[in-house]
C-alpha positions as CSV (number, residue, x, y, z in Angstrom):
1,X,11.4,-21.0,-12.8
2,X,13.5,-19.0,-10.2
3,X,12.7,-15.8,-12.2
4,X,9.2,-16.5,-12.0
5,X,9.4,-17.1,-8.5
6,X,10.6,-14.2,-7.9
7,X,8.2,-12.2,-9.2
8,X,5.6,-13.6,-7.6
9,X,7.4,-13.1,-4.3
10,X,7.6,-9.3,-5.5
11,X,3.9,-9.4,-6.0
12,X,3.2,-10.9,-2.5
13,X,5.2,-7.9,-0.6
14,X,3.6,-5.5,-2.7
15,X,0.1,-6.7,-1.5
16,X,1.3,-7.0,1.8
17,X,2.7,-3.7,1.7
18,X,-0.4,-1.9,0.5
19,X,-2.3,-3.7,3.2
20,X,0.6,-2.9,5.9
21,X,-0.1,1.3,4.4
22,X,-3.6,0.8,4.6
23,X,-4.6,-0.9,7.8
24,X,-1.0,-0.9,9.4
25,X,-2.2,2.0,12.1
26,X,-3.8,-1.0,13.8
27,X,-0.9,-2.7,14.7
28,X,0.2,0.6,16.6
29,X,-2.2,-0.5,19.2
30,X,0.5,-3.3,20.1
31,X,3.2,-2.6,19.2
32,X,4.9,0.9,20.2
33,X,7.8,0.3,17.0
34,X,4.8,0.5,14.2
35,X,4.7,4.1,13.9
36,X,8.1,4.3,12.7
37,X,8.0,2.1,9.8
38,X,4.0,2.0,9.0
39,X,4.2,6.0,8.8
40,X,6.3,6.3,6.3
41,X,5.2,3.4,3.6
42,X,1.3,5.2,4.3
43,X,2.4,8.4,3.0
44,X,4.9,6.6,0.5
45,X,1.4,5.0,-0.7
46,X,-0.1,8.0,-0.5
47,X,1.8,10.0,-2.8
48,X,2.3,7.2,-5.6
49,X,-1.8,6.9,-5.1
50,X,-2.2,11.0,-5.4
51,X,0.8,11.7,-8.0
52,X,0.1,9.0,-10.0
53,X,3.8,7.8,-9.8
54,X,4.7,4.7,-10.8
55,X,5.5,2.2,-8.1
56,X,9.0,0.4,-7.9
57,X,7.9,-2.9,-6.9
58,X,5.9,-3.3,-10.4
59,X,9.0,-2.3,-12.1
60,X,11.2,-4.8,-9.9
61,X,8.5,-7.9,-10.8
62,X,8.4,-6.7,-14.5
63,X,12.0,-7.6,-14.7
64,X,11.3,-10.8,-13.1
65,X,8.7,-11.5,-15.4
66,X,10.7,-10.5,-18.4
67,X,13.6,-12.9,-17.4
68,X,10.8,-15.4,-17.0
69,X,9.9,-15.2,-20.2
70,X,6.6,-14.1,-19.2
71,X,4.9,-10.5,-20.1
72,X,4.9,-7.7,-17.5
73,X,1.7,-6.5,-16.3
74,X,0.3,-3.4,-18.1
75,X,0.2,-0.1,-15.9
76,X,0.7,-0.7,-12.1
77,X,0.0,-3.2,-9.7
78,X,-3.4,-1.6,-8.9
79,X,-4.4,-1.6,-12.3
80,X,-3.2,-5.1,-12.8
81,X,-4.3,-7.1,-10.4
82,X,-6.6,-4.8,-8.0
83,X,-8.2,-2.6,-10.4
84,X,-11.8,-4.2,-10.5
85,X,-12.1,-5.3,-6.4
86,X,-10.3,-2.1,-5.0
87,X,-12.0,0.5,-7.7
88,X,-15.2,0.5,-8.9
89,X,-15.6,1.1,-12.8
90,X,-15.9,4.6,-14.0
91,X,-12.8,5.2,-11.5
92,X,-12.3,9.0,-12.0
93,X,-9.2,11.3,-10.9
94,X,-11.7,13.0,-7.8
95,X,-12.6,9.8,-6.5
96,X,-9.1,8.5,-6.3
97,X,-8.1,11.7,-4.3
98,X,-11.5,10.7,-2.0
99,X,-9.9,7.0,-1.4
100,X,-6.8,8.9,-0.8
101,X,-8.2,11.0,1.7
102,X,-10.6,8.2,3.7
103,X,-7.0,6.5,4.0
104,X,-5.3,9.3,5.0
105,X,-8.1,10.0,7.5
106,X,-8.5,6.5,8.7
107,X,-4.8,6.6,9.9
108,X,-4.8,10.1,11.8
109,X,-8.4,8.6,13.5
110,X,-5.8,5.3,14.7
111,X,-3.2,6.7,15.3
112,X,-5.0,9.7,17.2
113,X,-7.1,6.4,19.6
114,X,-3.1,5.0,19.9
115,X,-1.8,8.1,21.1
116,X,-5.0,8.8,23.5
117,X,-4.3,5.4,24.9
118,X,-0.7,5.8,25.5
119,X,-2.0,9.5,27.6
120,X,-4.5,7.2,29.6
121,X,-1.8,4.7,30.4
122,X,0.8,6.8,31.8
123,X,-1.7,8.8,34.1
């Protein structure tokens, strides 16, 4: 039961943390620290998304699993669990570099507002 606990505690912070890559830009706009550990998980994300690398996390809650006594998940979390509500079906290789660029993009437009802000504030 720990095992299994475990995993699924794995699989919570690797939501969280493709959320926190995604959308984390926005928290930028609060809190000055963000930058400095959102920047780096976004273009960690980014490369495992463009590469096609497998992502530690889904090896770490495959252990789990296996210790568990349950199955690992096939492929990576993505194709596991967020496959059909992330990516629509017929996902090919060009789109996935197109949702890796509108993330890419959607960062430099936040962090571009959050560093026009912190400009306006100290004039």
């Amino acid at each position: 039961m720990l095992y299994r606990l475990a995993a699924d505690l794995v699989l919570s912070l690797h939501l969280l943390y493709i959320v926190f890559s995604v959308f984390g830009a926005v928290l930028a706009l609060r809190w000055r620290w963000v930058p400095w550990l959102q920047l780096p998980c976004a273009a960690w994300a980014f490369f495992v998304m463009l590469a096609g690398a497998p992502c530690p996390l889904t090896d770490i809650e495959n252990h789990f699993r296996a210790l568990a006594g349950q199955a690992g998940v096939e492929g990576g979390f993505i194709e596991h669990y967020l496959l059909a509500v992330i990516y629509p079906e017929g996902l090919t290789r060009e789109l996935q570099f197109v949702l890796g660029a509108l993330v890419l993009i959607f960062n430099v437009v936040i962090y571009a507002w959050v560093l026009r802000r912190r400009r306006q504030t100290r004039a």
